[in-house]
C-alpha positions as CSV (number, residue, x, y, z in Angstrom):
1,X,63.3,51.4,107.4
2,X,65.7,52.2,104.6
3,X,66.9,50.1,102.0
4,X,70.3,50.2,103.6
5,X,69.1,49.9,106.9
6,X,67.7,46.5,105.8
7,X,71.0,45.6,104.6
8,X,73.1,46.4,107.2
9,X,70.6,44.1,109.5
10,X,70.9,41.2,107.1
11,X,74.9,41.9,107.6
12,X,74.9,41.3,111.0
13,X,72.9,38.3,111.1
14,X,76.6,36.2,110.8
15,X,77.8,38.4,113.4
16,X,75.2,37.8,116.0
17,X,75.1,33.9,114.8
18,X,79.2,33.3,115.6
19,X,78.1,35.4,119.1
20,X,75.2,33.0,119.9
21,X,77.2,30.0,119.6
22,X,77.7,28.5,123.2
23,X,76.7,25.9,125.5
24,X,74.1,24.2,123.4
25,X,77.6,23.6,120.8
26,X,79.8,22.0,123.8
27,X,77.0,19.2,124.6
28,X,78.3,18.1,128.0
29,X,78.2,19.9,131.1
30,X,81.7,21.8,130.9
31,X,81.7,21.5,134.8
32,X,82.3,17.5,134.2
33,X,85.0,17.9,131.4
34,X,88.4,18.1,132.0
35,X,90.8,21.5,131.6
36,X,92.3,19.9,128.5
37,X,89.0,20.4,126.6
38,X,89.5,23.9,126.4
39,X,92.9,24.3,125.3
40,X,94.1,26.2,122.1
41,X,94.0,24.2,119.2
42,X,97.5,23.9,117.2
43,X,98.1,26.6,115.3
44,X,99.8,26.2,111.9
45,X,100.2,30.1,111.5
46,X,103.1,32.7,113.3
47,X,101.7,33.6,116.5
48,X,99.5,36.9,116.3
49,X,99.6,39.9,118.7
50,X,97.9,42.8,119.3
51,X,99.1,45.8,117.0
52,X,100.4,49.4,117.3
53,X,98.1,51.3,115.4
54,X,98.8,52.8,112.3
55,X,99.8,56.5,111.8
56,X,96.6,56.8,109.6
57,X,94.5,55.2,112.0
58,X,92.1,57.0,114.5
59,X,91.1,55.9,118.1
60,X,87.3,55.3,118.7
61,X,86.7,54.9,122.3
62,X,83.6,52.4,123.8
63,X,82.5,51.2,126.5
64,X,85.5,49.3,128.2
65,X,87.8,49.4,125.1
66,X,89.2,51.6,122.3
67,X,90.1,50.1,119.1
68,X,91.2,52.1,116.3
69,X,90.9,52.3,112.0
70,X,91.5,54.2,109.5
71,X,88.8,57.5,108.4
72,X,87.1,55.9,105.5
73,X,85.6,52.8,107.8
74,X,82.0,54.6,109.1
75,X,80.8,54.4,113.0
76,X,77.5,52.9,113.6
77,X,75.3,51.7,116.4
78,X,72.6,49.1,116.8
79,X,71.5,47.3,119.6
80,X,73.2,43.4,119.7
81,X,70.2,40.5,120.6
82,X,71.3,40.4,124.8
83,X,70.3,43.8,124.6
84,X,73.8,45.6,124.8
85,X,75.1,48.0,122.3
86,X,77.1,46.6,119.4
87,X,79.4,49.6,118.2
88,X,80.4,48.6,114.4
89,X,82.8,49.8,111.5
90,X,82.2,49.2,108.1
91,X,83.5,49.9,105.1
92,X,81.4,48.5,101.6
93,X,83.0,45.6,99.5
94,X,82.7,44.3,96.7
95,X,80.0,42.4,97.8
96,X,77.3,45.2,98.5
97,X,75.6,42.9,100.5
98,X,78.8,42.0,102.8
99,X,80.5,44.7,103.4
100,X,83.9,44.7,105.2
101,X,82.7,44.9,108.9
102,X,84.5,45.2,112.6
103,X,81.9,44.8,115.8
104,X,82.3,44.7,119.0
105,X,79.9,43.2,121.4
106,X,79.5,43.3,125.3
107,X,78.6,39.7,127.3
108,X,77.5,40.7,130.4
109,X,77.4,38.1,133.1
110,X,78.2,35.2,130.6
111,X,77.2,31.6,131.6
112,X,80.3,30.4,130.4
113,X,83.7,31.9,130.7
114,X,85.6,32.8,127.5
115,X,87.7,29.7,127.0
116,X,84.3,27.3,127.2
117,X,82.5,29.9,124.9
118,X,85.3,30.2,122.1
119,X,85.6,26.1,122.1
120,X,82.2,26.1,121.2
121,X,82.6,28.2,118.8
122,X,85.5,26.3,117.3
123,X,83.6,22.9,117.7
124,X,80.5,24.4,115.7
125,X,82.3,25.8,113.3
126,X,84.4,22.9,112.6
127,X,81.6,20.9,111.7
128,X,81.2,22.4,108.3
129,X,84.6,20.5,107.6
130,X,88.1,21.1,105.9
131,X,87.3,24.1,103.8
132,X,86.0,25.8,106.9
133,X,90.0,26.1,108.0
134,X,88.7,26.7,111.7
135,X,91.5,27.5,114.4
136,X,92.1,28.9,117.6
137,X,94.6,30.3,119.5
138,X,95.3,31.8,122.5
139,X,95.9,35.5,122.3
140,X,97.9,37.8,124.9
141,X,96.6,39.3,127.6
142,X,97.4,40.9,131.0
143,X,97.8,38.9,134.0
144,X,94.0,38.3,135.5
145,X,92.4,38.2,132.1
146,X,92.2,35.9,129.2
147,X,91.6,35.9,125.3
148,X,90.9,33.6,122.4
149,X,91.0,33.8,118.8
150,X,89.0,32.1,116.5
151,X,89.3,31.8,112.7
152,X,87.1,30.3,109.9
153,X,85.4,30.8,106.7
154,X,81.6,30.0,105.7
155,X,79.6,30.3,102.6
156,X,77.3,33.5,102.7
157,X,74.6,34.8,100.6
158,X,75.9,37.3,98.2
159,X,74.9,39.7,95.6
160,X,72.8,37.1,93.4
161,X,75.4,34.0,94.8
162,X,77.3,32.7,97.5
163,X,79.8,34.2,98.8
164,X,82.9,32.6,100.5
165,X,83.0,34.9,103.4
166,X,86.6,35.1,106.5
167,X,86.0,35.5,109.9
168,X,88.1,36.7,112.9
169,X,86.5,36.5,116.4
170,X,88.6,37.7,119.3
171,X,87.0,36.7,122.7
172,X,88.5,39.1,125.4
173,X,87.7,38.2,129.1
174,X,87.9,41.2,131.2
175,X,86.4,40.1,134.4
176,X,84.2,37.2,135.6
177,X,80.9,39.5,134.8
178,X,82.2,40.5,131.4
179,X,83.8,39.2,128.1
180,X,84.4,41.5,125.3
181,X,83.7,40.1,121.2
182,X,84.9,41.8,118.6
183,X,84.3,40.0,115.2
184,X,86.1,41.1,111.7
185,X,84.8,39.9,108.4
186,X,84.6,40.5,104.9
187,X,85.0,38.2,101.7
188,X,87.4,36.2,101.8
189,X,88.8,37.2,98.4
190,X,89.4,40.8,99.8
191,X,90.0,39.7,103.6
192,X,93.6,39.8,102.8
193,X,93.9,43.5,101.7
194,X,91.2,44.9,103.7
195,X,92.0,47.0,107.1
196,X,89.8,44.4,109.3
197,X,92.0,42.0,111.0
198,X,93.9,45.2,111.5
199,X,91.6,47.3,113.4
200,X,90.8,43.4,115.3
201,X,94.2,44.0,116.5
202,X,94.3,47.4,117.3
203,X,91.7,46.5,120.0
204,X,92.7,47.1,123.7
205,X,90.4,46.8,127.0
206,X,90.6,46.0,130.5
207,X,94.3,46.8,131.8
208,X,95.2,47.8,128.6
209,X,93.5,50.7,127.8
């Protein structure tokens, strides 16, 4: 396997870890808990929505969805740990060992629904503290289907030093047998000026395509 191969496996492995996250976070049996548990936590930021793309932008279709980006982010393919494919843009950083990065993920048949999965999510997350700045919100959707998004920041291995990494994790529930993930990240120092939360937003599935 090639050098970069190697790399863009190592760059996943936050991905695939922020996808994993799920019962085993929520403790309780969420059939005993009540509604309440799972609702959107305050959010201290203008309400997001989905986003026309860009003139500059091109459509990439999947399976289920289309999302779009702009020419320079690259199209790859690898094979997500349930077994599904995981269709991915990237685009290197500054960080050769994080590069700006967009995936998308299929759950098929998920044990929990997508409002138990991204309060897990939040709840993990949220344990690293403050300077995580973990939220989530509810995100629009058409009637029949839901949508969460969830927002933090970790500390990641870097290029000789950690790096202080963003993330962006949109949970889309299509149908009872499937939820659609699509995760942005990239440092958190370029996060602001990079294209990912855009091409997050671009995303469309389910009634919307």
């Amino acid at each position: 396997m090639s050098r970069r191969s190697w790399g863009q496996r190592a760059a996943l492995v936050g991905v695939l870890a922020a996808l994993l996250v799920n019962t085993v976070a929520c403790g309780d049996d969420p059939d005993q808990r009540g509604d309440d548990v799972y609702q959107p936590s305050p959010d201290a930021t203008p309400s997001i929505s989905p986003l026309d793309p860009p003139a500059d932008y091109h459509r990439v279709q999947g399976d289920g969805f289309v999302i779009s980006a702009p020419g320079e982010f690259q199209q790859l393919t690898e094979e997500s740990s349930n077994g599904e494919p995981m269709m991915i843009l990237e685009l290197p950083s500054q960080v050769k060992a994080l590069p700006q990065r967009v995936a998308v993920v299929r759950d098929v048949d998920p044990k929990q629904d997508a409002a138990q999965q991204s309060f897990a999510l939040e709840a993990a997350k949220s344990a690293a503290g403050p300077s995580a700045e973990v939220s989530r919100v509810s995100f629009p959707a058409p009637e029949g289907e839901s949508a969460f998004l969830i927002r933090w920041k970790e500390t990641r291995p870097g290029d000789g030093s950690p790096v202080e990494v963003t993330y962006w994790q949109l949970m889309r529930q299509v149908s009872d047998e499937l939820i659609l993930n699509v995760v942005a990240f990239a440092p958190s120092e370029e996060f602001e000026t990079s294209e990912v939360s855009k091409i997050l937003l671009t995303f469309r599935a389910g009634a919307q395509i």
